[in-house]
DRENMIKOL-163384 format. One record per residue (C-alpha): residue in three letters; residue number from 1; x, y, z. Coordinates in steps of 0.05 Angstrom, whole numbers, plus 5000, padded with zeros to 4 digits. Last residue first. Layout:
BEGIN
residuo  num  u  v  w
Ala  NUM  X  Y  Z
...
end
This chain:
BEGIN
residuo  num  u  v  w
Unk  312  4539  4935  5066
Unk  311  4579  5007  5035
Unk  310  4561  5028  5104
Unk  309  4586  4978  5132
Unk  308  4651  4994  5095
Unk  307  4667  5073  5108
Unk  306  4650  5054  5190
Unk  305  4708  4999  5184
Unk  304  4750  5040  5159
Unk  303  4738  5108  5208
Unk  302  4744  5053  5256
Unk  301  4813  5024  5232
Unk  300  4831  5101  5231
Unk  299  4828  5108  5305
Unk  298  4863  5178  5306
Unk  297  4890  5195  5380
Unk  296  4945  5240  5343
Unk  295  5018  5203  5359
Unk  294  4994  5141  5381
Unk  293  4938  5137  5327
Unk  292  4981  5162  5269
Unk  291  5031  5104  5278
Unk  290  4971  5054  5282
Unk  289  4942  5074  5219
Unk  288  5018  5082  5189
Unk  287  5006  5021  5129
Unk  286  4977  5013  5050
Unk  285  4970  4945  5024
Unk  284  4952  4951  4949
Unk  283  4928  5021  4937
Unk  282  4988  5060  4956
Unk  281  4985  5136  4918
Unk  280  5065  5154  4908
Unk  279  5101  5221  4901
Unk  278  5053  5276  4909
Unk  277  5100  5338  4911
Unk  276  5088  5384  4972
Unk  275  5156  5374  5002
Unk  274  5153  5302  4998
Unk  273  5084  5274  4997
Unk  272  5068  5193  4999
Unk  271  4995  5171  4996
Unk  270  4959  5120  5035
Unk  269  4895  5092  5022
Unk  268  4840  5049  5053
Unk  267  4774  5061  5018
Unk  266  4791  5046  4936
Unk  265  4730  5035  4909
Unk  264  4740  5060  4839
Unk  263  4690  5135  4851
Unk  262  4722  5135  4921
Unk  261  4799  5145  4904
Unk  260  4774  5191  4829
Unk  259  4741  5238  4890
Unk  258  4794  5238  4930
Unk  257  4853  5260  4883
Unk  256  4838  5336  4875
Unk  255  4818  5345  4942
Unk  254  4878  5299  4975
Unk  253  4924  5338  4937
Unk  252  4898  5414  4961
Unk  251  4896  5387  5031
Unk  250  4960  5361  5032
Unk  249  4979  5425  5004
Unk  248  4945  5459  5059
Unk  247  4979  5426  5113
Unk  246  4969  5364  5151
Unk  245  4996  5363  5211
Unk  244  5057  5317  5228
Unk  243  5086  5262  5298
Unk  242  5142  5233  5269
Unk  241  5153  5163  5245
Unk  240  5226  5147  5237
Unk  239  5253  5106  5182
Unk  238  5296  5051  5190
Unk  237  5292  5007  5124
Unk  236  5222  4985  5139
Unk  235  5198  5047  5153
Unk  234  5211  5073  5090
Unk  233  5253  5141  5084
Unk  232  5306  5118  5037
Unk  231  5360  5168  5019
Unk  230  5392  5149  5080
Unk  229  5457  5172  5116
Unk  228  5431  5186  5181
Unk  227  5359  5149  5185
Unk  226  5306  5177  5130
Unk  225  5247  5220  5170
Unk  224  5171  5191  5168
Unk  223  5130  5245  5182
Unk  222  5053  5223  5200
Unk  221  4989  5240  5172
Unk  220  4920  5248  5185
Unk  219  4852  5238  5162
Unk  218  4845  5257  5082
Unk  217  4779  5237  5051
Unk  216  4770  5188  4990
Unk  215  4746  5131  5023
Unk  214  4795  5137  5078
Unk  213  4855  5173  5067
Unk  212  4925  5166  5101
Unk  211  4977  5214  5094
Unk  210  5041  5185  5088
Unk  209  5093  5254  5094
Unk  208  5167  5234  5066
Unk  207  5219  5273  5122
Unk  206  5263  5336  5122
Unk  205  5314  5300  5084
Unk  204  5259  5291  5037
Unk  203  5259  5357  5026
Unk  202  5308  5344  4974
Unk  201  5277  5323  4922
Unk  200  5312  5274  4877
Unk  199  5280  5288  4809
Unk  198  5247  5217  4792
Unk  197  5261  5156  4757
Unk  196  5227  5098  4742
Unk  195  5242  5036  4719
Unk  194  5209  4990  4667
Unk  193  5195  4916  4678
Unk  192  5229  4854  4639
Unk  191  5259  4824  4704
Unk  190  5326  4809  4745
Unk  189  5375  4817  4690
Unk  188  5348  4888  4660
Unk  187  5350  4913  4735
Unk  186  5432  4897  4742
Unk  185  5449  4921  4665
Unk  184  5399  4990  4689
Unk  183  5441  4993  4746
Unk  182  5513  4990  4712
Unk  181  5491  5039  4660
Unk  180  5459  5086  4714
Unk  179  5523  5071  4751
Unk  178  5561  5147  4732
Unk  177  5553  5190  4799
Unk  176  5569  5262  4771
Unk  175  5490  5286  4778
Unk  174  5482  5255  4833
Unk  173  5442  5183  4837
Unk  172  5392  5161  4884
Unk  171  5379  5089  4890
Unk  170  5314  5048  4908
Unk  169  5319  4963  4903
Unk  168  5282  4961  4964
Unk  167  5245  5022  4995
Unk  166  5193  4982  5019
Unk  165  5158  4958  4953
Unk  164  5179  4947  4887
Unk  163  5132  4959  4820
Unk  162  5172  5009  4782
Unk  161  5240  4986  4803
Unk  160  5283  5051  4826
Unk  159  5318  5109  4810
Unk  158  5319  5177  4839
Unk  157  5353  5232  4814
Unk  156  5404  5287  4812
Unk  155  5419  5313  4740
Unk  154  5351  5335  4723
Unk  153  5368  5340  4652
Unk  152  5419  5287  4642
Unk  151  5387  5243  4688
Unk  150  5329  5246  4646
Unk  149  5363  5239  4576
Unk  148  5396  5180  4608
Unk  147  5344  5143  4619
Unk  146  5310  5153  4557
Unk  145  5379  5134  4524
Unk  144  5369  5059  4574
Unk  143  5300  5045  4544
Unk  142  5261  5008  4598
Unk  141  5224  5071  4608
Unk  140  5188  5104  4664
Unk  139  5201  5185  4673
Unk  138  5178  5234  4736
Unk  137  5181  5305  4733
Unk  136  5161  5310  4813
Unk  135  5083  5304  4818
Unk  134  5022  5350  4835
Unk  133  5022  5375  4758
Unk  132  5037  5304  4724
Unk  131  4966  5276  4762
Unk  130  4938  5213  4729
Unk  129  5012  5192  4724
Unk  128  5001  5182  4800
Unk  127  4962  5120  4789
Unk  126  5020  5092  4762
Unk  125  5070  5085  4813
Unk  124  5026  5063  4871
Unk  123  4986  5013  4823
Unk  122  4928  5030  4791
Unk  121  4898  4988  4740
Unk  120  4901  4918  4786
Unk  119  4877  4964  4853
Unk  118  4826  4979  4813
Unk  117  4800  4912  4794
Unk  116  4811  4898  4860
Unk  115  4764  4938  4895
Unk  114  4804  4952  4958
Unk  113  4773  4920  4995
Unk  112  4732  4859  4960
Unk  111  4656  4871  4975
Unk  110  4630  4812  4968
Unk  109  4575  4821  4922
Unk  108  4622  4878  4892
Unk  107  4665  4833  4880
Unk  106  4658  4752  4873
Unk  105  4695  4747  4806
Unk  104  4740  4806  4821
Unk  103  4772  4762  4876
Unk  102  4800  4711  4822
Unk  101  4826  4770  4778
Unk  100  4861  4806  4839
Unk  99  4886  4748  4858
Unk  98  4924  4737  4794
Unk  97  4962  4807  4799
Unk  96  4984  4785  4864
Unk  95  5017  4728  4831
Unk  94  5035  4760  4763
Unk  93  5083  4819  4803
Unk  92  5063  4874  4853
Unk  91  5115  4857  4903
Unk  90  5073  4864  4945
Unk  89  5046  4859  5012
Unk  88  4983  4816  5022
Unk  87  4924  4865  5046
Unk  86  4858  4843  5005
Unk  85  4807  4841  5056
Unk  84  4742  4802  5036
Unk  83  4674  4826  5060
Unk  82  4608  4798  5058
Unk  81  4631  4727  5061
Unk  80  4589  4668  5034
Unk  79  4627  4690  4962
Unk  78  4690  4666  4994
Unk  77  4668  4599  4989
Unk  76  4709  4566  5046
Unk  75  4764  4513  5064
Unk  74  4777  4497  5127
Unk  73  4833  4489  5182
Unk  72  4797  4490  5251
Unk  71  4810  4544  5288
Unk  70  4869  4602  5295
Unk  69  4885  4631  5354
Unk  68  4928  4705  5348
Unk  67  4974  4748  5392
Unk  66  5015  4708  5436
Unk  65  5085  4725  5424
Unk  64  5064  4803  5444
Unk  63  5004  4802  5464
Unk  62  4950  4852  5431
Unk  61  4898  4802  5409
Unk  60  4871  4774  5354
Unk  59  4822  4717  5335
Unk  58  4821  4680  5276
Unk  57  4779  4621  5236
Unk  56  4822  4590  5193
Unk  55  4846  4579  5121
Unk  54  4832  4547  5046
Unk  53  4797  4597  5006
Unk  52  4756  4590  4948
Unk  51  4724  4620  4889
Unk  50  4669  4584  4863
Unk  49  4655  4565  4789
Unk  48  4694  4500  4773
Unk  47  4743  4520  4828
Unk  46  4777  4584  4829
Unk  45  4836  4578  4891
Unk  44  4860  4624  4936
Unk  43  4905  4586  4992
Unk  42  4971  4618  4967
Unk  41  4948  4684  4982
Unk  40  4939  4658  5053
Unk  39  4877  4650  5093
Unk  38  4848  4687  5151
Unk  37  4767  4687  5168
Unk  36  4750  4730  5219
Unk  35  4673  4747  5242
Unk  34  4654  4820  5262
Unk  33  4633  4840  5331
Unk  32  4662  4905  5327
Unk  31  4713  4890  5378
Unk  30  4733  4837  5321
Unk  29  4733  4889  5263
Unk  28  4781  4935  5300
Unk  27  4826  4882  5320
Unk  26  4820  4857  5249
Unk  25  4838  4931  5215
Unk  24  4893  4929  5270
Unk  23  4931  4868  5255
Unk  22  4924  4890  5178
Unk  21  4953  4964  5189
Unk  20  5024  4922  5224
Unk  19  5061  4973  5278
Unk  18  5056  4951  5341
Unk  17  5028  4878  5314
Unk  16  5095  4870  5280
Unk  15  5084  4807  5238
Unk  14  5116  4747  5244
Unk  13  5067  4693  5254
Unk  12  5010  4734  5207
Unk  11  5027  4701  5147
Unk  10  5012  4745  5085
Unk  9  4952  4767  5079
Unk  8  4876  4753  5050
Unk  7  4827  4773  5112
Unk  6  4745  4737  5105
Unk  5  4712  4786  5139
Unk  4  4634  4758  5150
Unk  3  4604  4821  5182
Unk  2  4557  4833  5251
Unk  1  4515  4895  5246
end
């Protein structure tokens, strides 16, 4: 079976290809014998009917400083593709939010992973919600006495912008550490969005488990331990990926969340566990396949790629 993958991420110039999920979903794909399209979010357009793309044909490879060739600059109907690859980063803000409208109007002919309409209703910190009794007491508000209430009756916690990515903009505060005020003035200038706070747990000193699921079905995991002096445990803010076997919490989660995961089309997840509490489900542009197949021989980008033919 040879596939029409049309890939919608951010530029791929810079991007790690050691460590980057969408570098080796298209590696994957290519040694599959699939055809790569890359464009831009930027480069979506709706025109008079048709959904477009404006981008290139690709090729990857695993060079470092040489690891893509692009051809001819073009602009496509995205509903000539039989797959499209939504995998920009967020922020989750209007823009991506947009995209997901423009790509739902070719899904499930295309078949748009992860279904966007989905991804839309469920973002990392929301989808969660569905689940208060695998979850840390968890509060999102705007309203500053809400706040407050929280922190007064968990007393250490974890605050942080309810649609940020990466770690950024996340602060933990003790129970005798006075800036919520100051922090919810700072978050209240920037944008109109709730925050949300969490009881600090502090197994996460002990490391935030991503397990990674595929269409609904747990297949590994990997530590990732916060650097000395770090609340944080994201990768991107120096967290260290650790070899980690799922347990049977994991496996109690993943049960319970799987099935709502494939019955909205969502085939390439990652969820976030600290010491058994489900604390994030990442729907929009989840990452650690290739940590997970260095450190356990996984090749999740097949398992992927296998879930979505198929789907065709």
């Amino acid at each position: 079976m040879s596939l029409k993958v049309a890939i919608q991420m951010d530029p791929i110039e810079p991007i790690d290809i050691n460590g980057d999920s969408s570098f080796r979903i298209a590696l994957e794909a290519q040694a599959r014998g699939h055809e790569l399209f890359y464009y831009t979010p930027d480069r979506l357009s709706y025109q008079q009917g048709k959904v477009t793309a404006k981008g290139w044909p690709l090729e990857v490879r695993r060079e470092e400083g040489n690891h893509f060739s692009l051809g001819e600059f073009q602009e496509i109907d995205l509903s000539t593709q039989d797959v499209v690859w939504l995998r920009q980063d967020p922020p989750f803000d209007m823009g991506y939010i947009t995209t997901t409208h423009i790509l739902d109007m070719i899904h499930p002919d295309t078949l748009v992973v992860n279904d966007p309409e989905w991804v839309r209703n469920y973002p990392e910190k929301l989808l969660v919600l569905n689940f208060p009794d695998l979850t840390p007491p968890t509060t999102i508000s705007r309203d500053l006495d809400t706040l407050k209430a929280f922190k007064e009756e968990h007393g250490d916690i974890i605050l942080k912008p309810l649609y940020g990515n990466g770690g950024a903009g996340v602060f933990r505060l003790r129970a005798d550490d006075n800036n919520l005020n100051s922090l919810h003035e700072l978050f209240a200038g920037i944008n109109r969005e709730p925050l949300i706070a969490q009881k600090f747990l502090p197994d996460v000193s002990k490391g935030d488990k991503r397990v990674i699921l595929v269409d609904g079905y747990p297949v590994g995991a990997i530590n990732r331990v916060p650097a000395k002096g770090e609340t944080r445990s994201n990768m991107h803010v120096g967290g260290r990926p650790e070899k980690v076997a799922l347990d049977e919490r994991d496996l109690e989660i993943c049960e319970r969340i799987g099935p709502l995961l494939r019955e909205k089309g969502q085939i390439f997840v990652g969820i976030d566990v600290i010491g058994g509490n489900l604390t994030e489900i990442n729907v929009t542009s989840p990452t650690g396949i290739q940590e997970l197949e260095r450190f356990d021989g996984v090749n999740v980008a097949e398992k992927i790629w296998e879930a979505i033919e198929a789907k065709r």
